[in-house]
C-alpha positions as CSV (number, residue, x, y, z in Angstrom):
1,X,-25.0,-21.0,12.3
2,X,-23.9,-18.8,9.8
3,X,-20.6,-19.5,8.3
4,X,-18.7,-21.4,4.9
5,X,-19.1,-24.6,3.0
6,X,-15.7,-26.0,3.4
7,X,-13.8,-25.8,-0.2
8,X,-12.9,-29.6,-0.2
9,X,-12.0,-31.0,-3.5
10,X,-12.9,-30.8,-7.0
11,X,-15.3,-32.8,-8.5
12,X,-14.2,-33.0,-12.5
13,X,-13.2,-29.8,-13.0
14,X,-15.4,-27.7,-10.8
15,X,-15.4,-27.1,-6.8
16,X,-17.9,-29.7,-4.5
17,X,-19.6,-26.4,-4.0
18,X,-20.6,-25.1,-7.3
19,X,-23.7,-26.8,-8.5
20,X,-24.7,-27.1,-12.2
21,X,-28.0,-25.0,-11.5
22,X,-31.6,-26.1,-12.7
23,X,-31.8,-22.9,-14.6
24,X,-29.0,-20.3,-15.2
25,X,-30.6,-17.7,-16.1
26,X,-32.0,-17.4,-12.2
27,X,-29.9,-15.0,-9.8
28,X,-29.2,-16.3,-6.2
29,X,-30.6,-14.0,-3.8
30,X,-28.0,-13.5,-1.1
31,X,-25.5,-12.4,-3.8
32,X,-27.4,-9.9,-5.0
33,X,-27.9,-6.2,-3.8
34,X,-31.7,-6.1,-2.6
35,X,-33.1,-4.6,-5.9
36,X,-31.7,-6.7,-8.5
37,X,-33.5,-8.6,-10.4
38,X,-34.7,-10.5,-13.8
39,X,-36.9,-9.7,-15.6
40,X,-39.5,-12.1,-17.9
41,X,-36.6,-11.9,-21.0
42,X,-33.8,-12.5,-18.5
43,X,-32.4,-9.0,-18.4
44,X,-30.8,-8.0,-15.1
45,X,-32.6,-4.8,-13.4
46,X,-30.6,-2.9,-10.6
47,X,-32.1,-0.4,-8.7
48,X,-35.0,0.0,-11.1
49,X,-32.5,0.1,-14.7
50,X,-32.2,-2.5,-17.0
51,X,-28.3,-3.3,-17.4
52,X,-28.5,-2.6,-20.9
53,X,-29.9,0.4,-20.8
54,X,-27.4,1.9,-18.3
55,X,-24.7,0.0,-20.4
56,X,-26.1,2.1,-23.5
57,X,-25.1,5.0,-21.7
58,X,-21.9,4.5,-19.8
59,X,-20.7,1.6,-21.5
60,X,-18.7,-1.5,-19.8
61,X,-17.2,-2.4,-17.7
62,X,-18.8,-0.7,-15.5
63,X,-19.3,-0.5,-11.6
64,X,-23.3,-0.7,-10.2
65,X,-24.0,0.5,-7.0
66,X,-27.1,0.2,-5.8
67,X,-27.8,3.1,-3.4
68,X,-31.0,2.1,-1.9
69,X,-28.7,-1.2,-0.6
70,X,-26.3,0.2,0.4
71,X,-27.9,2.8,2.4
72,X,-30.1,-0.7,4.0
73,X,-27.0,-2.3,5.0
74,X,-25.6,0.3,6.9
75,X,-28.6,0.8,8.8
76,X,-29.0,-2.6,9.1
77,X,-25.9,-2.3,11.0
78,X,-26.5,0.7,13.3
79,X,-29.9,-0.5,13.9
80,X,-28.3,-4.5,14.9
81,X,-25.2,-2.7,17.0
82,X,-27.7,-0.2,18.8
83,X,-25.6,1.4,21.1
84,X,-22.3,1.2,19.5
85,X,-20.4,3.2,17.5
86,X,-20.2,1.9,13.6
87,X,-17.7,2.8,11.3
88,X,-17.5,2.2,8.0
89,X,-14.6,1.2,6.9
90,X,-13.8,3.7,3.8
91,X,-11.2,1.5,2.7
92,X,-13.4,-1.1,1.1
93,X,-15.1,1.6,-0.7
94,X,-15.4,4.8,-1.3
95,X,-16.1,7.9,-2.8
96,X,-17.8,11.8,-1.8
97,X,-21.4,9.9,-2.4
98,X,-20.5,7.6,-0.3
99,X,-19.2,9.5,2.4
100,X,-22.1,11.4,2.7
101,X,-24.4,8.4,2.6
102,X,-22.6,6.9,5.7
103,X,-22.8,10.3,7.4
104,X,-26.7,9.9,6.7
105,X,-27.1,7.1,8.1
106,X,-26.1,8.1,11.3
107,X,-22.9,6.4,10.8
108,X,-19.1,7.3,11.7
109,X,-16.2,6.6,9.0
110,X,-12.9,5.1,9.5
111,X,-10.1,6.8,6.7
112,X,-6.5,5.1,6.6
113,X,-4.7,7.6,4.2
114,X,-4.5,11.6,3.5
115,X,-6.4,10.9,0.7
116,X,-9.5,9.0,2.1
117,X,-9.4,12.2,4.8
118,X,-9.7,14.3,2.3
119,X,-12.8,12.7,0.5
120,X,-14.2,12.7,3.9
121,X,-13.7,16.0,4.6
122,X,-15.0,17.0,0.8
123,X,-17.9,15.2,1.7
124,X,-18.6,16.9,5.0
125,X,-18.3,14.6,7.1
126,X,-18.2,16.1,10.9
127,X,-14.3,15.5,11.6
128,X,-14.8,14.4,15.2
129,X,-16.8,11.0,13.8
130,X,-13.5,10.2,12.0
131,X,-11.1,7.3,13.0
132,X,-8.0,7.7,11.1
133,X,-5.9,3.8,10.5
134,X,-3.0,3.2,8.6
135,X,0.9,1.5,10.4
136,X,3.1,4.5,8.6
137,X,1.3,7.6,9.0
138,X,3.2,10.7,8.4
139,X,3.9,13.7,10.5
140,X,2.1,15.9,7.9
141,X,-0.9,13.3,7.3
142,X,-0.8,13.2,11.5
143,X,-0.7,17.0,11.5
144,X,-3.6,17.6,9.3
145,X,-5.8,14.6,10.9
146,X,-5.1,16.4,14.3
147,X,-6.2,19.9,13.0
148,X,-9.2,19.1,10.9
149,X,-10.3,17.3,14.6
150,X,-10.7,13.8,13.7
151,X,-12.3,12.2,16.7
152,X,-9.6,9.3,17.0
153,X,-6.6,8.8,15.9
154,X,-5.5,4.4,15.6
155,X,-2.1,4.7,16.5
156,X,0.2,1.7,15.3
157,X,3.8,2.7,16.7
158,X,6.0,4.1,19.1
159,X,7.3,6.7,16.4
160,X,3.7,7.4,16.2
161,X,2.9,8.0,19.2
162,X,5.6,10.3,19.5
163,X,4.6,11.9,16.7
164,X,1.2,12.7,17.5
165,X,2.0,13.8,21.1
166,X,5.0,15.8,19.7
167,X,2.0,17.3,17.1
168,X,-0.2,18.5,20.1
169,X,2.5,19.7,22.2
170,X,3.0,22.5,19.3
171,X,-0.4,23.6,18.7
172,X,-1.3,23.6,22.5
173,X,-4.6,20.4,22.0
174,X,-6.0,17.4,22.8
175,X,-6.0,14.4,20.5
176,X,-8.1,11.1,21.4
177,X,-6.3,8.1,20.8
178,X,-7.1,4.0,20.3
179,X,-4.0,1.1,20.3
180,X,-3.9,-1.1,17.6
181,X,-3.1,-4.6,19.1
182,X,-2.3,-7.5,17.8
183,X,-4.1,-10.4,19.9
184,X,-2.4,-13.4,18.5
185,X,-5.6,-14.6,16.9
186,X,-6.4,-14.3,13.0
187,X,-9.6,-15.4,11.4
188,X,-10.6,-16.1,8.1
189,X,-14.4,-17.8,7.8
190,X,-13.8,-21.0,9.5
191,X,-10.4,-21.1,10.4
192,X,-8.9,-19.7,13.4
193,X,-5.3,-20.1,15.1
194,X,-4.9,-18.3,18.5
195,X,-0.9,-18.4,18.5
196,X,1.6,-17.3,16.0
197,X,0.0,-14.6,14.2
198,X,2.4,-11.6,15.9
199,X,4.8,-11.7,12.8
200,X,2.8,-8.6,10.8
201,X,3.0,-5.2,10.0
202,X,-0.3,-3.9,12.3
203,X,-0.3,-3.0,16.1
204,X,1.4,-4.2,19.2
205,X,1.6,-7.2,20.8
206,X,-0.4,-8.4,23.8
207,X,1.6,-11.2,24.3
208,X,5.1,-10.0,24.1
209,X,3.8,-7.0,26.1
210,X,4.8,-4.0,23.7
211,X,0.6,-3.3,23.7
212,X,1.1,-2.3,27.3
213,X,4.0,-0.3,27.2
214,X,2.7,1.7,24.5
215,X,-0.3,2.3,27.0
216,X,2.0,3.8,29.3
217,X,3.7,5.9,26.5
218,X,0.1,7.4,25.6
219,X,-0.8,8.0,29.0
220,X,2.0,9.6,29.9
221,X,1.8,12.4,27.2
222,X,-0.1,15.5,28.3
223,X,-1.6,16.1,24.5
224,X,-2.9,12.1,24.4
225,X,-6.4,11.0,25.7
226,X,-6.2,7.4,25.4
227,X,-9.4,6.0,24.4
228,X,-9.0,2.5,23.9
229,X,-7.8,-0.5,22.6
230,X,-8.4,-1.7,18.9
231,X,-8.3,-5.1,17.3
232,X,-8.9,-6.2,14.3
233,X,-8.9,-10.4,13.7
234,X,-8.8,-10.7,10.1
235,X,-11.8,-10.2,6.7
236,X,-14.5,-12.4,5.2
237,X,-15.3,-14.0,9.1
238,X,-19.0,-15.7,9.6
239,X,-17.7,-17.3,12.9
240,X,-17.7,-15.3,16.0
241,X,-15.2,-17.5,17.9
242,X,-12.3,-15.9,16.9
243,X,-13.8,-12.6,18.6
244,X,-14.3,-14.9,21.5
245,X,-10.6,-15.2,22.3
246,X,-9.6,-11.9,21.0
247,X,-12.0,-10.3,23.3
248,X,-10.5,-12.5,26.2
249,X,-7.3,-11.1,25.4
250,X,-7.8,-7.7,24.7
251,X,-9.9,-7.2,27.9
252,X,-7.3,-8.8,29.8
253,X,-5.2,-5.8,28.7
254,X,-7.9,-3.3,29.1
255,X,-8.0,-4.0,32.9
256,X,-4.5,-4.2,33.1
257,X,-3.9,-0.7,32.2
258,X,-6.8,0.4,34.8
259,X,-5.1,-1.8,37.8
260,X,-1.4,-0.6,37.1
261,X,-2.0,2.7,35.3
262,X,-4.5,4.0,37.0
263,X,-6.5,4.3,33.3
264,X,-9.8,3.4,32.5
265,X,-10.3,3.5,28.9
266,X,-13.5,3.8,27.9
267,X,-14.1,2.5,24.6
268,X,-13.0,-1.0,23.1
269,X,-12.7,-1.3,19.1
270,X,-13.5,-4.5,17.2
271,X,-12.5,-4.0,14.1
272,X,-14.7,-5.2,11.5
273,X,-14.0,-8.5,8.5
274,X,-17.5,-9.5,8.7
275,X,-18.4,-12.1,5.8
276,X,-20.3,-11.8,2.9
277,X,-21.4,-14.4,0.1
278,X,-19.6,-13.9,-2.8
279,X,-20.3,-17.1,-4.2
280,X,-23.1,-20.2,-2.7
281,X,-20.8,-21.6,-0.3
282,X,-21.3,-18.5,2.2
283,X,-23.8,-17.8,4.5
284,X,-22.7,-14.6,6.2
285,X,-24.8,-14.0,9.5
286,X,-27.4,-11.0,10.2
287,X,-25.8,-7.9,11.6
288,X,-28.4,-8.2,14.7
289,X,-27.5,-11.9,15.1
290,X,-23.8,-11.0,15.2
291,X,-24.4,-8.2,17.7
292,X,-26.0,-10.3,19.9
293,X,-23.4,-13.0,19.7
294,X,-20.2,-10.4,20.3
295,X,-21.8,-8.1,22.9
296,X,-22.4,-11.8,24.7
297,X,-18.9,-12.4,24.7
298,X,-18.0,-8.6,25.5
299,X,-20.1,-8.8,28.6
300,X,-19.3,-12.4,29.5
301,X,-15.5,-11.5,29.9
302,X,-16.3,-7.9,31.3
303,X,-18.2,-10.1,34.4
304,X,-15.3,-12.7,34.6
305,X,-12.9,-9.8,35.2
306,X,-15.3,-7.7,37.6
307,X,-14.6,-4.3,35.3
308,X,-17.8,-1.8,33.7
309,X,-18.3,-2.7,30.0
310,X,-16.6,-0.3,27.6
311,X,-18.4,1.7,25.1
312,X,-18.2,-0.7,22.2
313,X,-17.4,0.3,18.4
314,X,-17.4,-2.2,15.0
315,X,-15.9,-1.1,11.4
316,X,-17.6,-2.9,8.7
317,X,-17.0,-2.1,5.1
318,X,-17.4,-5.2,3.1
319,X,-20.2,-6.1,4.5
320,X,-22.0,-3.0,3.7
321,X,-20.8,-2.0,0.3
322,X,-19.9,-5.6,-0.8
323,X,-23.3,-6.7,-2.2
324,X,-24.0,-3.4,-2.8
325,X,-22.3,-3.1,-5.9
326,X,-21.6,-5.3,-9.2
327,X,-19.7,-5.5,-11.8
328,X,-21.0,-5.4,-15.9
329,X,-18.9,-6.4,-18.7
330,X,-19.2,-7.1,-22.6
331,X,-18.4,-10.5,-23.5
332,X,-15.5,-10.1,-26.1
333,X,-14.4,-13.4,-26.9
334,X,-15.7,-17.5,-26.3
335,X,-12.9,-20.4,-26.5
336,X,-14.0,-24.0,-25.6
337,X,-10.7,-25.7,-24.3
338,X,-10.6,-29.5,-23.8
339,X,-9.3,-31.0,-20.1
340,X,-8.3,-34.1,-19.1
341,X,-10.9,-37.3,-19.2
342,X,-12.9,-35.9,-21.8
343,X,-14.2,-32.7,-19.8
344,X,-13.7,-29.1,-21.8
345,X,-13.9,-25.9,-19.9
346,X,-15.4,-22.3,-21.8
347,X,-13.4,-19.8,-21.4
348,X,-15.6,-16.4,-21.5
349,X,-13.6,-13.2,-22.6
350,X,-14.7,-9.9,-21.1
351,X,-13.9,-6.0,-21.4
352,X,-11.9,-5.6,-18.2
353,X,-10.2,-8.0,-15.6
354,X,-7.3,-7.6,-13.2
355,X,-7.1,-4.3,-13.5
356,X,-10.8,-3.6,-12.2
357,X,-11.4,-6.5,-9.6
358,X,-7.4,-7.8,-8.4
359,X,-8.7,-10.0,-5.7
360,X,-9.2,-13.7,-7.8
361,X,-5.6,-13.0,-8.5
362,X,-4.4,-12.1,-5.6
363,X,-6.4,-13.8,-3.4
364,X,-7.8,-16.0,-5.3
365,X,-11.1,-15.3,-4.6
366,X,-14.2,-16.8,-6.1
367,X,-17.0,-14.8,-7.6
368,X,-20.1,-15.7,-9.3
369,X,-21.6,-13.9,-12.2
370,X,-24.9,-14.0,-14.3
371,X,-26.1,-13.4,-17.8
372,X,-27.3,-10.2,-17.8
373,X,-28.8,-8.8,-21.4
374,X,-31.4,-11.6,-22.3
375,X,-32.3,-15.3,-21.2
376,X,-31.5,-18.6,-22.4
377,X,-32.9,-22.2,-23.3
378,X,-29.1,-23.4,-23.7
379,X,-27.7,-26.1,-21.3
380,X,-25.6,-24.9,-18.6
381,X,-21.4,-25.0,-19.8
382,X,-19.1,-24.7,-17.2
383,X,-17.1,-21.1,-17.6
384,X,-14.5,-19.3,-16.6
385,X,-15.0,-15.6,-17.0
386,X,-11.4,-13.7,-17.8
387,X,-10.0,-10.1,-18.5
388,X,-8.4,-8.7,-21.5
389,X,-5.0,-8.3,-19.7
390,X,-1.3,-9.7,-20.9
391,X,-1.5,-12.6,-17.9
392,X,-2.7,-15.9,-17.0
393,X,-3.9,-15.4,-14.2
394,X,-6.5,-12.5,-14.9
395,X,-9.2,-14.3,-14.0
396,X,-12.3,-12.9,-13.0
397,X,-14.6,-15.8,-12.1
398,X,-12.7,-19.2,-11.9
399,X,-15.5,-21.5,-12.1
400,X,-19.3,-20.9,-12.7
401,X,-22.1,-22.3,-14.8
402,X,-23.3,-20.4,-17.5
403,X,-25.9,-20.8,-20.9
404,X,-24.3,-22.7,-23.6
405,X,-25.0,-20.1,-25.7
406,X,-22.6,-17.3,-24.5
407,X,-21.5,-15.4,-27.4
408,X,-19.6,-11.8,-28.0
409,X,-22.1,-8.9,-27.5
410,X,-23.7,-10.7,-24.5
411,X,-23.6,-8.3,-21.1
412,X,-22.1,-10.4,-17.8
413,X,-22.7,-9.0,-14.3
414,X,-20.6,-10.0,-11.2
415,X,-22.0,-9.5,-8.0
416,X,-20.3,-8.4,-4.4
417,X,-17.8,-6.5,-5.7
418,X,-18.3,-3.4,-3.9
419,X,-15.7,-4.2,-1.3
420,X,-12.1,-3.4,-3.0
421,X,-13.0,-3.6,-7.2
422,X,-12.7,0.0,-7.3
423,X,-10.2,0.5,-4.3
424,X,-8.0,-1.4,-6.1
425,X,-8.1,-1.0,-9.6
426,X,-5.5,0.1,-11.3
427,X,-4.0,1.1,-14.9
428,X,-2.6,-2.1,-15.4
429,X,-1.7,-2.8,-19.6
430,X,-2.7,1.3,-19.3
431,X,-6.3,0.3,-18.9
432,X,-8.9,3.0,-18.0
433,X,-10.7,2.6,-14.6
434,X,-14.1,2.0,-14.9
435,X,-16.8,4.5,-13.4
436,X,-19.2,4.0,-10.7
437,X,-22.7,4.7,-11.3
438,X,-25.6,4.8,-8.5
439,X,-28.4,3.7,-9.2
440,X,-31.9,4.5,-7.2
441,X,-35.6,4.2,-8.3
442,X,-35.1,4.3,-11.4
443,X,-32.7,6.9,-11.9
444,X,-28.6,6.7,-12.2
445,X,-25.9,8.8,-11.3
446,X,-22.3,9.0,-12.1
447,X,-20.4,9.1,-8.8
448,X,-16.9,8.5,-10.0
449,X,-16.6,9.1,-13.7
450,X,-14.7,6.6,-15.9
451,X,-11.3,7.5,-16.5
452,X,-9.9,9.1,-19.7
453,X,-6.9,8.9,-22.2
454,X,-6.1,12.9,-21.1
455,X,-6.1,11.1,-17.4
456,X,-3.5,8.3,-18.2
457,X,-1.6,10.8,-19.9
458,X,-1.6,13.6,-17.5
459,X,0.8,12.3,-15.0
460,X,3.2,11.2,-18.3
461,X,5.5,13.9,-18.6
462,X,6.9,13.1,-22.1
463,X,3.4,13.3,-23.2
464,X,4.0,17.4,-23.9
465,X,7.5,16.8,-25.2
């Protein structure tokens, strides 16, 4: 089964995980997009372009996303979830290209701010394949979602609810609606705990039964066609047992509302958090395998409960645009720092940091990452990649094994960050956000341009005085 190494301990000064690797020049598969590759001098290719060669032209650091990929991944998914409804979850990542890729791929998209709406919209997306998210949304963001025609709105609140019905009420329409509940079960990977997970910001509880009175607030309002219930479980999951008891739950609900509101909803959301390998110790599962595992489950409790099997809907957006992107960054400085028992540590200085990838520091998430501008005959070191910014713990890849020979000028490319580099980067120490460039047979584009000092300074209004 598909799933994650446990962590355990450290062995010396790296994780039981991370293996010192025969060669390191050699890229591991599954943490690649599908077109990367080395060629016979060691330089990294993506999408047909030598990382150099792009670098030459765009400089570092430097998001890569490989279009073809991406576009393979989310058909991967409709294809596996054949006869649901997946949405890719624009949070992770995204941008007008990317909007209109999904929408070509037969896919619907799931905004969770006024701003990912609008990029949506930009982008032409058809408004009534839009799921708008989000625990604090507006009356005006709830007014324009409702007039632009988004096909559901996620609603997270009583105030919301109100809201939205108050919304149709005035313009005289119709607005389809999903519950966000909280099922008392979170997952990350492997772990799992089915009770005291209520104390969060998202959805009503099952438990303590404010999911079912918000059921009858939403039926009860004649603007509010409630479509269904919505659960999300938790990110990075390659076991399918928390969905097991979620769904038992949720369901549970779901024919509740039919038996004492006389409601049959027809649809039942998911959520998404599927897994993917950012470093050796995942193996995220195939999107057909986990369709066939969760529409099991869906069916199995559907039976035990004697009601018809809703129409089913997923959000993936990691595991489409994870893998599908990387990160490239100059090496700046090299430091060699000695450790306890005689082991040293070489600390690998890049162009960018915290400010471009936040997740190792607030996560702290591991990443790998490659040489990416030439080959070497050196011995493997053990590395730690870091940013340029004024704190410790701007780290970028704690621990990974990397030629001996590292030096300034050398290019270093870290895969799987599609999912949340770019969503979250920020200005931090002023820093420019990098661009995003697509790259496809050969040929790159620029889909969100790198920021300049005219665009850190246009917000600064002492900057004219």
């Amino acid at each position: 089964m598909a799933g994650r190494v446990p962590p355990g301990d450290f062995t010396g000064t790296s994780p039981v995980w991370l293996r010192e690797p025969a060669d390191p020049n050699a890229l591991v598969p599954v943490l690649w997009s599908q077109t990367a590759r080395k060629d016979e001098s060691g330089v990294l290719h993506v999408g047909g372009i030598a990382i150099p060669d792009l670098v030459a032209d765009v400089n570092t650091p430097a998001y890569v996303l490989d279009e073809a990929d991406f576009r393979a991944r989310a058909a991967a998914f409709r294809d596996g979830f054949a006869g649901y409804d997946v949405y890719y979850a624009g949070k992770a990542f995204l941008s007008v290209a990317v909007a209109k890729w999904v929408a070509e791929e037969g896919l619907c998209l799931d905004v969770c701010s006024n701003g990912e709406l609008t990029v949506a919209l930009r982008a032409g997306v058809d408004p009534a394949r839009i799921g708008y998210h989000g625990n604090n949304k507006t009356p005006m963001e709830l007014r324009r979602a409702v007039v632009a025609g988004v096909g559901r709105i996620v609603v997270d609140s009583f105030h919301e609810i109100e809201r939205v019905a108050a919304i149709t009420a005035e313009l005289g329409v119709t607005q389809g609606v999903m519950i966000r509940v909280t099922a008392g079960v979170e997952a990350h990977t492997h772990e799992f705990i089915a009770t005291a997970h209520e104390d969060q910001k998202f959805g009503f509880s099952i438990s303590a039964g404010s999911a079912f009175e918000a059921a009858k607030a939403v039926v009860a309002a004649p603007g509010l066609d409630l479509r269904g219930l919505h659960s999300h479980i938790g990110s990075q999951i390659f076991d399918t047992s928390g969905w097991e008891v979620a769904a038992r739950r949720v369901l549970a609900l779901h024919a509740r509302v039919a038996e004492e509101l006389g409601h049959v909803m027809p649809e039942l959301d998911l959520g998404g958090g599927f897994g993917i390998a950012y470093t050796t110790q995942d193996d995220p599962a195939d999107p057909a395998d986990l369709a066939e595992r969760i529409t099991k489950i869906v069916a199995g409790e559907c039976a035990a409960l004697q009601i018809a099997q809703p129409h089913l809907s997923i959000e993936p957006g990691r595991a489409i645009v994870g893998p599908a992107m990387c990160t490239v960054y100059t090496v700046g400085t090299v430091k060699t720092v000695a450790l306890d028992g005689g082991a040293s540590r070489t600390y690998v200085s890049v162009d960018g940091g915290m400010s471009d990838n936040i997740r190792p520091a607030l996560y702290d998430a591991d990443y790998s990452c490659t040489l990416a501008s030439r080959s070497s005959t050196a011995a493997p070191v053990l590395a730690r990649v870091v940013g340029k910014h004024c704190e410790s713990g701007d780290i970028v890849v704690k621990d990974e094994f990397l030629p001996g020979d590292i030096a300034p000028g050398d290019l270093i490319a870290v895969p799987g960050t599609g999912a949340y580099g770019r969503s979250m980067a920020s200005n931090y120490n002023h820093a420019l956000r990098p661009p995003v460039v697509a790259v496809r047979d050969g040929a790159a584009r620029v889909v969100v341009r790198r920021e300049t000092e005219d665009d850190l300074l246009a917000t600064d209004m002492g900057a004219d005085a």
